[in-house]
N, C-alpha and C positions, 0 to 999 in steps of 0.2 A: 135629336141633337141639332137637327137644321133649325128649329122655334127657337132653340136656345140660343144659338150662337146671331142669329137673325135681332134677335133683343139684347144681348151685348154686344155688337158693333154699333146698334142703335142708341143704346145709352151711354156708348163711351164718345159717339157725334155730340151728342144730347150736351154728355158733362163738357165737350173743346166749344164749344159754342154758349154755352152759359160762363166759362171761366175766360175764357181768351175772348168772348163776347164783349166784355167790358174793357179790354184794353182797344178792341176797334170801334167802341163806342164811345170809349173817352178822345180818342185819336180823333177822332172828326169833333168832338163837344168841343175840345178846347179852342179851335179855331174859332166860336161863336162866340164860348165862355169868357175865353183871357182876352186883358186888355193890355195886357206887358210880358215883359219875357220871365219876369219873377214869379206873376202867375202860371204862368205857360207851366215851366219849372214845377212850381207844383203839383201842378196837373200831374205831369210826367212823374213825379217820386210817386204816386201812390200806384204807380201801374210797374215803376221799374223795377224793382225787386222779385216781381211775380208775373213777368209777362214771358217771357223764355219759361217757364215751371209749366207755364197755361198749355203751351204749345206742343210739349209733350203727349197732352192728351188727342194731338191730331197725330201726329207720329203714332201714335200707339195705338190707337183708333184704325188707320192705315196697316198699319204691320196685321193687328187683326182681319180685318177686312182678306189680306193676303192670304192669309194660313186657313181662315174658314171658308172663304170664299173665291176662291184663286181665277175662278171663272169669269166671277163677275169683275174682279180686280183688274185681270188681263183685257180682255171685252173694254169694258169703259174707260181703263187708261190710254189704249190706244185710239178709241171714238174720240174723246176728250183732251185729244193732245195739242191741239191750240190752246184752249184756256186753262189749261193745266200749266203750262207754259209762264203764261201769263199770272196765273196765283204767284205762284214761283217768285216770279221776280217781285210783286208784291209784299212779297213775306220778306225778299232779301233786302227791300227798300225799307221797310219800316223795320227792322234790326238797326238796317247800318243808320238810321234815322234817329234811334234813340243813343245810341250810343255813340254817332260823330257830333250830336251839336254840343256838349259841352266841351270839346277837343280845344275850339279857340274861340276866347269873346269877345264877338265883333257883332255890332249892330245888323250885320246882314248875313252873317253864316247860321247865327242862331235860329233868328226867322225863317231863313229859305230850308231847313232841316226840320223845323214844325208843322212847317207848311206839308214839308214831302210827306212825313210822318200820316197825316191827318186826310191825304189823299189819296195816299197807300193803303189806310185804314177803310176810308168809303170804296174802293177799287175792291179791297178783297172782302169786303162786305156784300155790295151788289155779286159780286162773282160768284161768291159760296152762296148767295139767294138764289142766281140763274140756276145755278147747277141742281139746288133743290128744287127747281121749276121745273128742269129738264127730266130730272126722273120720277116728279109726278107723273108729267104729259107723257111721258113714253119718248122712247129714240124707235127709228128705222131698222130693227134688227130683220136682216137677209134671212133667208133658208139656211147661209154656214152658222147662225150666230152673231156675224158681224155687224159694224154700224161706223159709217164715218158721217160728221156732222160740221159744217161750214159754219164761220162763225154766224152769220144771216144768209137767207134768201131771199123770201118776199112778207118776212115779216109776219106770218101767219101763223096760228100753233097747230094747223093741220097738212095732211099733202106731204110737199116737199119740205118741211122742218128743218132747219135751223139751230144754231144752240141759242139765240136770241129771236125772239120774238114777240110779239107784245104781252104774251101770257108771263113768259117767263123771267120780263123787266119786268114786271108787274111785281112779281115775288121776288126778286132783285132788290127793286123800291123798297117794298115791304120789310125786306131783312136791313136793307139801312135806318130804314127810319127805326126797328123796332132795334137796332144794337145802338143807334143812338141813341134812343131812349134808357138804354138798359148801362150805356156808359155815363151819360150826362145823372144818374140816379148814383149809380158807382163815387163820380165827383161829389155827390154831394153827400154820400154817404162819408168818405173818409178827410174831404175840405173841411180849415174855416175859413169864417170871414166873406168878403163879397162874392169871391167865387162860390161858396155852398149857396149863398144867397141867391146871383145869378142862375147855379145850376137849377135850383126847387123852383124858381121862377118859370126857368126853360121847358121843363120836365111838363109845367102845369101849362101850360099853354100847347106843347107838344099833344098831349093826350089826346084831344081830342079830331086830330089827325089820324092819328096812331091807331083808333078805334074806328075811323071809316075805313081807312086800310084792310085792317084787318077785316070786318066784313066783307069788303069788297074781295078781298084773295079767298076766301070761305066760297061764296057763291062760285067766283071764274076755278076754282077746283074742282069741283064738284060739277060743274059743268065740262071742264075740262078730260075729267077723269069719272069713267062710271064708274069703275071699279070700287069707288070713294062711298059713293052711294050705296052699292051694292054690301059692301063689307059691313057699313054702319046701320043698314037696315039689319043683314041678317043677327048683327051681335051688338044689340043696339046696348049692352054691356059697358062698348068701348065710348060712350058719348061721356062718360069720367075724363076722359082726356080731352076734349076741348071744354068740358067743362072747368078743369084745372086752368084752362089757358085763360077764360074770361072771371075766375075767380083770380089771376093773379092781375089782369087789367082794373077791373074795379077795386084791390088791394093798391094799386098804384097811385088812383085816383085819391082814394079816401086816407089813405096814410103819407100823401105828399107835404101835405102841410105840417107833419108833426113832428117833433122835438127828435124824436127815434130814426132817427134817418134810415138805419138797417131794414126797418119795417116796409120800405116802397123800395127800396133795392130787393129783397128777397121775396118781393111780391113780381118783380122783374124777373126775376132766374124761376117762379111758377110760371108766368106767363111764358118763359122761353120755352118750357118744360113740357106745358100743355100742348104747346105747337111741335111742339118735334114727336112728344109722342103722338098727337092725333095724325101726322104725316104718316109715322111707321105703322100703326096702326091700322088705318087704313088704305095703305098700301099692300099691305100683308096677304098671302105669302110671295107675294112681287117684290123683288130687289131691282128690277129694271122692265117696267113695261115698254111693250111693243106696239109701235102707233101702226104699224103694217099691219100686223093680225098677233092678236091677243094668245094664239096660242103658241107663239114664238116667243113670247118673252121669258127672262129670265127672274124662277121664282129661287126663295130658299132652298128647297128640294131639288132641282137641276143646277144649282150653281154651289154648292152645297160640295168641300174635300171628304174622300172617304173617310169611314168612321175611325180606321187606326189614326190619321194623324190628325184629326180633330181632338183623338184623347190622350194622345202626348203634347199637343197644345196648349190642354187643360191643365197638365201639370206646371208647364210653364206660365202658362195665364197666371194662374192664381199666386203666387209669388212675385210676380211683376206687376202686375195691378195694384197688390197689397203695397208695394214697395211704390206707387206710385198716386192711391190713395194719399196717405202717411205723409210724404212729402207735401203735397196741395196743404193737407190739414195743420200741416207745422207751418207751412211756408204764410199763409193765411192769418195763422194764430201771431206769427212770432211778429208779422209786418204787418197789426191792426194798427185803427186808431188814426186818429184825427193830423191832418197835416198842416202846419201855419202855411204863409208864404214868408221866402228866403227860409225856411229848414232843410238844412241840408245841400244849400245853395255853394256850387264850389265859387 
């Protein structure tokens, strides 16, 4: 039951990070892409209807997270309670960001509300990168289990650790750059006009940034983390998953220029896909490594609720999942399709 529940909280990160992905990758594209507020506007209708729907799957991911693994939920929420903090108001900033600028139209309330939007969006971007940096690298867990983490110290991913460091900007970086890639492909999936233009443009010149990055976060992990290495040698089974992740990079590459726009966007959400699972994967059976000593951290099995309420969980899981599938797939279906500018413009 620990394998099981260990790979659905991973794959329900997996799905809030490929759906709510693109409304923090459009949030920061638009500031590059639009050159007015009617594009701006735009931009925002193909995200507004299905960006609160997105978000559900971190709620519900979280709620998970609690009921299977209460251990590690307690543990890391209290470790992480600065930047926890600061998500926070991130997520309350880009709410109240989408839905105060059309309140009144002035030349400068609009703007300064796109603005916030789109740097709330890079803010909780880089943030949920650090955080996935920090529990590659491992936290400081004590002999009780505990661990508290300042937001820096000397900047180093060994020793006295930090929740910032140069490892874990690094994959901070990385997660920006690769959710703006993966928003700015979104815009041009559901735009017309100069903005799709500009986005296919952006997206193409983006790549191949996007693809040293990526490299480069491959090696300092694996450097970073034996564990990485060690899991991928013995079950060299799981190298399917970052194989997904550079079949959806070169699906990016070679389907950007084509009439099909959906084709390099959903070659985006493989490449997100590839990377989340080769993370879980070879992290595995670690939910939270220990940079003090390896045999303190916390795996599936020691973090892991008894089996009764794992399997009244399950009853509710699956009902709630189902009911939460269903909605993405309506919500998705019902608000496709291509956006002018001024549609829908109050």
């Amino acid at each position: 039951m620990a394998e099981f529940w260990y790979w659905v909280v991973a794959a329900m990160i997996t799905i809030y990070v490929i759906l709510d992905g693109y409304d923090l990758g459009a949030g920061m594209a638009q500031l590059v892409l639009c050159k007015s507020p009617g594009e701006r506007h735009q931009v925002l209708e193909t995200i507004h209807p299905l960006w609160d729907g997105n978000e559900v799957w971190l709620v519900a991911g979280g709620t998970t997270l609690f009921f299977a693994f209460p251990k590690l939920y307690a543990i890391s929420f209290s470790g992480f309670y600065l930047p926890l903090m600061i998500v926070l108001w991130l997520l309350i900033l880009r709410g109240i960001s989408i839905e105060f600028r059309n309140q009144i139209n002035s030349c400068a309330w609009q703007p300064f509300w796109d603005t916030l939007f789109g740097a709330a969006s890079a803010g909780l971007a880089l943030f949920f990168g650090t955080a996935l940096g920090n529990v590659v690298r491992g936290v400081p867990l004590d002999s009780s289990g505990q661990f508290f983490l300042p937001l820096w110290t000397h900047l180093s991913p060994t020793a006295d650790v930090g929740i910032i460091d140069w490892y874990t900007i690094s994959i901070g970086v990385a997660a920006c750059l690769t959710l703006l890639m993966h928003g700015t492909l979104w815009i041009s999936h559901r735009t017309k006009g100069e903005v799709e233009i500009r986005a296919t443009s952006f997206a193409r010149r983006l790549w191949p940034v996007l693809l040293a990055v990526t490299i480069a976060i491959t090696f300092l992990s694996f450097h970073i983390q034996n564990h990485l290495f060690t899991r991928f040698t013995e079950r060299p089974w799981g190298l399917i998953f970052p194989l997904l992740g550079f079949c959806g990079l070169i699906g990016i590459r070679l389907w950007n220029s084509t009439t099909a726009s959906w084709k390099p966007f959903a070659s985006s959400c493989l490449f997100i896909l590839g990377l989340m699972t080769s993370a879980a994967f070879g992290l595995f059976p670690y939910v939270l490594p220990s940079t003090s000593d390896t045999g303190m951290g916390l795996t599936a099995q020691n973090a892991v609720a008894p089996a009764g309420g794992l399997q009244i969980g399950l009853y509710w899981f699956i009902p709630g999942i189902t009911l939460a599938v269903l909605y993405s797939v309506y919500a998705h279906t019902r608000f496709s399709g291509k956006i002018s500018i001024g549609e829908h413009e109050p």
